[in-house]
N, C-alpha and C positions, 0 to 999 in steps of 0.2 A: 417687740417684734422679733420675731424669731430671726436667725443671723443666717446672712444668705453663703451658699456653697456649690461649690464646683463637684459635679461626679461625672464619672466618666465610662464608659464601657467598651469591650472589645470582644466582638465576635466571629468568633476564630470556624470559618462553615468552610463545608468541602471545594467550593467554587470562589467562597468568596470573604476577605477581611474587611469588616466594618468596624471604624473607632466613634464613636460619637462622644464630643465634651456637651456638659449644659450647665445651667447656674440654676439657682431657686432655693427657696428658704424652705418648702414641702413641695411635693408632687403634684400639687396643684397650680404649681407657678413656675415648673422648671420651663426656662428657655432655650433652643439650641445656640451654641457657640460655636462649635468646630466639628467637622465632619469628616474621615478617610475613609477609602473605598478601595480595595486592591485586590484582584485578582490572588486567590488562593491557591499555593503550591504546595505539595508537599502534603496533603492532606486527601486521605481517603476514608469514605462514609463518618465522617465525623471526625477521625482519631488521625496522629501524626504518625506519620509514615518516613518522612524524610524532616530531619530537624533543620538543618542549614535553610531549605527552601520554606519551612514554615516560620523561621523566624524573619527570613528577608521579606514575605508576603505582611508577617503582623507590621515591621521596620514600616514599611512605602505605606499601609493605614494609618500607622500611628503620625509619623510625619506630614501626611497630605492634614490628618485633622489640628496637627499643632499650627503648621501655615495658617490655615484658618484664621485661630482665633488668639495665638502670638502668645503663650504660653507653651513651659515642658512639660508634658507626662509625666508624672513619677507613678501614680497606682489608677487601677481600676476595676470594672467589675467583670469579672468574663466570664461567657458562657464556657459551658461543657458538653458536647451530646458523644453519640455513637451506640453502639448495643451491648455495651459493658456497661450501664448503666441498667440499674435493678432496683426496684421497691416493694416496699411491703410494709402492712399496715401493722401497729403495737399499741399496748395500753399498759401504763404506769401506778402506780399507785402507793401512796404514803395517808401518814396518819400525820394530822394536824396537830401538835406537840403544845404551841401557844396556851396559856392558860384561858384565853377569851375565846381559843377555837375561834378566834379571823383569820381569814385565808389571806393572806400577802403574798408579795413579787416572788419572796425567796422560796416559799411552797410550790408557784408554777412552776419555778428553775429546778428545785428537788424532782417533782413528780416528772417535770420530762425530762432528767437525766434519768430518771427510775423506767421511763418508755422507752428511751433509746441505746438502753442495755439489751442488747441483742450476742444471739452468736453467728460469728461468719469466718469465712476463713481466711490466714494471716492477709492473704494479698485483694482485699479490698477493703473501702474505707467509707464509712459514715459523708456523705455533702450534705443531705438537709433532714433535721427533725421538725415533721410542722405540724403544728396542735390543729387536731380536727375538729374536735369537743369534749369538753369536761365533764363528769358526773361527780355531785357531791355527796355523801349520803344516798347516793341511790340514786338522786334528778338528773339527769342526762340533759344533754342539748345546751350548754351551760358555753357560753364563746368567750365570759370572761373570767370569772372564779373571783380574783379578786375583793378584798371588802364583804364577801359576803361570811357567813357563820358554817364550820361543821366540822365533823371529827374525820372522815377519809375524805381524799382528795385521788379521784383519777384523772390520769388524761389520756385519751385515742389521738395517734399519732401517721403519720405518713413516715415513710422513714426510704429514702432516697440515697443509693451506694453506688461507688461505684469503683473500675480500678484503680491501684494503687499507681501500677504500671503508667496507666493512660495520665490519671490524674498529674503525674512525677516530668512526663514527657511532654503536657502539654506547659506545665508551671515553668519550666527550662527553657522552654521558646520562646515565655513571657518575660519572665525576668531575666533571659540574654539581651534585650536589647536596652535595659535601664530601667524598666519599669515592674511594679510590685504587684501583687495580688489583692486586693482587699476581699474579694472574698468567687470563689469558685463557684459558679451556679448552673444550676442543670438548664440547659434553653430551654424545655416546655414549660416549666416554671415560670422563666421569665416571659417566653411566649402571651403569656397566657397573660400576665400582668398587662401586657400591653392590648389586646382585643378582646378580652371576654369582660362584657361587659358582669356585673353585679348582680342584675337580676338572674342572668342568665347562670351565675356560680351557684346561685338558691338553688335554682328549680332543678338544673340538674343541665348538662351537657358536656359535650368531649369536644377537645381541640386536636385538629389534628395538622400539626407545623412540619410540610413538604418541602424541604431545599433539595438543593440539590446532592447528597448523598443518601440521607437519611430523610423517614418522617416520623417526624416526635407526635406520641400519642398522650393525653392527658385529660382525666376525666374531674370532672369538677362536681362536686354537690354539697347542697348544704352549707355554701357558703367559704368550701373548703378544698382541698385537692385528698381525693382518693383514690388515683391509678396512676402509674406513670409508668409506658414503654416507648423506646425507642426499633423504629422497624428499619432494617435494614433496604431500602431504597427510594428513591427520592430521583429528583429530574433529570440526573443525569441518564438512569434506566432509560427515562423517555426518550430523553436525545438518543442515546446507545441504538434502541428499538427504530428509531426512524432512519438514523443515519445505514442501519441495515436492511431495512425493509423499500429503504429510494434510494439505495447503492451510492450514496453520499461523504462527504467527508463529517466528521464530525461538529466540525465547525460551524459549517452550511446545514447542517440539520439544525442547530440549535438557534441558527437566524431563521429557518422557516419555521418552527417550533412557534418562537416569537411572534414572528411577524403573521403568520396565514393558519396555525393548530385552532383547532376548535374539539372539546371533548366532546360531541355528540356528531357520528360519522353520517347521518342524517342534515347535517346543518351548515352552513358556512360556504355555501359556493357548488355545490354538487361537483356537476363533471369539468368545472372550468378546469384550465389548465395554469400549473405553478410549475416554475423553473428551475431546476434544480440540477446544480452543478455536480460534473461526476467527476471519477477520478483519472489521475493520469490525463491522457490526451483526449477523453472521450469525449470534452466539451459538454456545454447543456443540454438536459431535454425536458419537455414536458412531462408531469404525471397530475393527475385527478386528484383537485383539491380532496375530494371523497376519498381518496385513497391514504392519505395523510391525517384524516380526521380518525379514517378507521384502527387505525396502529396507534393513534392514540388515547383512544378508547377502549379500546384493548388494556392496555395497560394501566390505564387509570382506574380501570372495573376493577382490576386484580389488586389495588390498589386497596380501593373503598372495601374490597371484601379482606382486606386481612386487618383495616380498622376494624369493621365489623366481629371477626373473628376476635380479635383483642378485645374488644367490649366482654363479647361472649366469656371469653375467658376471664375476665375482673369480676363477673358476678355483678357489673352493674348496668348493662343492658336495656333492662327495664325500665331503669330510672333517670329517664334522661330526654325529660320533654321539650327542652328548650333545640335539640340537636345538634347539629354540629356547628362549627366553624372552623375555614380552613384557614390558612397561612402561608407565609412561606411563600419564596419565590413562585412556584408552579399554582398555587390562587390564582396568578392573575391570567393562566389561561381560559382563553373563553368559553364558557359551557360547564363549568367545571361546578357550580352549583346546581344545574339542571338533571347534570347524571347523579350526581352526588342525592338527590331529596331520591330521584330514581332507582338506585342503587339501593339505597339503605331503608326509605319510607319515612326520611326523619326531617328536619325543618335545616335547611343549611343554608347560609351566609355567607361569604368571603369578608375572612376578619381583615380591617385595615387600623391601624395603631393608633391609639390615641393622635389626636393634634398639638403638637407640641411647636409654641412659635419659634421661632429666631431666624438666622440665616437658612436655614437647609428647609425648606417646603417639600421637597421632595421625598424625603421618609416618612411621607404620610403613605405608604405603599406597604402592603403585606410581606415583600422582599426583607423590609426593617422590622418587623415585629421583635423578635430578640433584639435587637440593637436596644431598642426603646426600651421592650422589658426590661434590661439588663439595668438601664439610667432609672428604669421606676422603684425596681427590686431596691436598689441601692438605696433610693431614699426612703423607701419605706420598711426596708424592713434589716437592712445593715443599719439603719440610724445613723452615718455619717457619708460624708461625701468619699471623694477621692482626692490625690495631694496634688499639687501642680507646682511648678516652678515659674517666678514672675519677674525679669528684670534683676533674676541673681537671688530673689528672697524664695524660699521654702514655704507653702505656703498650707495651707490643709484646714478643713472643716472640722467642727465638733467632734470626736470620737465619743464609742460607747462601747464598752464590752458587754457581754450576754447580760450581765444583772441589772445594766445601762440599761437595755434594749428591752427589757422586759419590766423596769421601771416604767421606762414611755411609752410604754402598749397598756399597761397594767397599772398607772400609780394608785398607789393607797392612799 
């Protein structure tokens, strides 16, 4: 029986820190343990802005999840987004040397160091090389190489960068408060781990993860990730947009946002009247649910059309019949599939995370989607957990370095 372990994640988003611990011996059996939730400071569209206020936001996440489940943090897995984050696709290739010509672990590990030799300039940095498909002798489509027979070995690769800067600032706010990195991950990445379903990775579709600074764009096919952008706005815009458009404070936009938005300015209450508090002494007034619906339709259209736009520009457009799925806190505004199939012509969802048991039921909500990715990433594709401290013992899961990692994906 495969030995059970603790991992753990922390996603570090413009509005909001989420830590989530779990246990399980594979992905299929992780259970939730502990859970933080804190209010994000210090953080603008993805990236740190002020470091004291973003380490004291990850601090009150990481501690509300350790309360939980009575264990210390020492590592875990955290996301990364913002729009210094850049990809592009490469392909590798080596000559099988072995005198049997079998393809083995350490030829996969060759050819995709030989993929992810790229040029870029000094101040960014390599976060993920992820094999798309192999071609051996010419066969293409090939998802494991492994065990089989031939003299050249390619691999097409995704290859995900990002700043050095950003990367350095956000590592600093993590391991100021005691805790280690086990491995940097871009959120649509891990997004995506958590609500795209498998069929849907084959046939072809894009996810698109709206928090509230940013929405992470990321296109799937084949089984595999082939696009990865991050767009510059996300629910705060929307709040912003309302709070200006019903003379509001910002705060009080983002509770009507919540409680009474609908993206189709057509739906949701017409002319009734919602209450909204103004500023200074001017006390409440009415305004036209209609009128709140249309401001945010508004901007959600401008929204769908720069995913749109982003498709356009990957060249993969066309190949994406399963459509979208969204994410991300602002999914769970109402209507937001309706305009979205509208908008675009394409088949759209609202992704919600896998179901993961334990204490916290509640992160079954597209708001967690990274959170969860971030616990599913870890175990499946770091190959070990995270470390924790239990009663004074030091305590940690299996490790595995790259040729670990590409043994149990791959063994011969």
């Amino acid at each position: 029986m495969a030995k059970e372990s603790i991992v753990a994640s922390i996603d570090v988003g413009t509005t909001k820190v989420c830590t989530i611990l779990a246990k399980g011996s594979d992905v299929d059996n992780l259970q939730i343990i502990g859970m933080g939730v804190a209010p994000a400071r210090g953080m603008r569209k993805g990236m740190v802005v002020n470091m004291d206020e973003t380490m004291d936001s990850i601090r009150a996440s990481v501690e509300k999840a350790e309360r939980n489940c009575g264990v210390r943090l020492v590592s875990a897995f955290v996301g990364i987004a913002g729009s210094h984050i850049n990809c592009q696709n490469n392909r590798g290739i080596v000559a099988i040397t072995r005198s049997d010509h079998l393809v083995v672990a350490e030829d996969v590990s060759r050819v995709l160091d030989s993929a992810a030799t790229i040029s870029m300039p000094g101040n960014r940095e390599v976060l993920h090389v992820i094999p798309r498909s192999y071609i051996l002798d010419g066969q293409d489509g090939i998802r494991n190489p492994v065990g089989m027979y031939g003299y050249r070995l390619e691999a097409e690769v995704h290859i995900i960068t990002a700043a050095v800067t950003s990367i350095q600032n956000l590592t600093k706010c993590v391991n100021g408060i005691g805790v280690e990195i086990e491995d940097l991950v871009s959120q649509p990445l891990a997004s995506g781990e958590a609500v795209v379903l498998e069929e849907e990775r084959d046939m072809g579709v894009v996810l698109m993860d709206m928090g509230g600074g940013t929405c992470d764009v990321s296109i799937f096919i084949d089984g595999s990730i082939y696009h990865t952008a991050i767009l510059p706005v996300g629910g705060n815009n929307l709040t912003n947009d309302i709070a200006i458009g019903l003379r509001t404070p910002f705060a009080t936009a983002e509770e009507i946002k919540i409680k009474h938005g609908h993206a189709l300015y057509d739906a949701g209450g017409g002319e009734e009247g919602i209450q909204v508090a103004g500023f200074g002494g001017d006390g409440s007034y009415a305004v036209p649910r209609s009128r709140l619906n249309e401001i945010i339709r508004a901007r959600m259209e401008e929204v769908f059309d720069m995913v749109q736009l982003e498709t356009k520009r990957s060249g993969y457009d066309a190949m994406l019949p399963a459509g979208l799925v969204i994410a991300g806190g602002t999914a769970n505004l109402k209507g937001m599939e309706d305009l979205g199939r509208e908008a675009l012509g394409l088949p759209v969802r609202v992704g919600v995370p896998r179901r993961l048991p334990g204490l916290m039921e509640g992160v079954n909500d597209p708001a967690y989607a990274t959170g969860i990715g971030l616990l599913l990433w870890g175990m499946k594709h770091g190959g070990y957990g995270s470390r924790v401290r239990s009663n004074g013992h030091h305590l940690r899961s299996v490790g595995y370095g790259l040729l670990g990692w590409l043994k149990e994906l791959f063994p011969s």
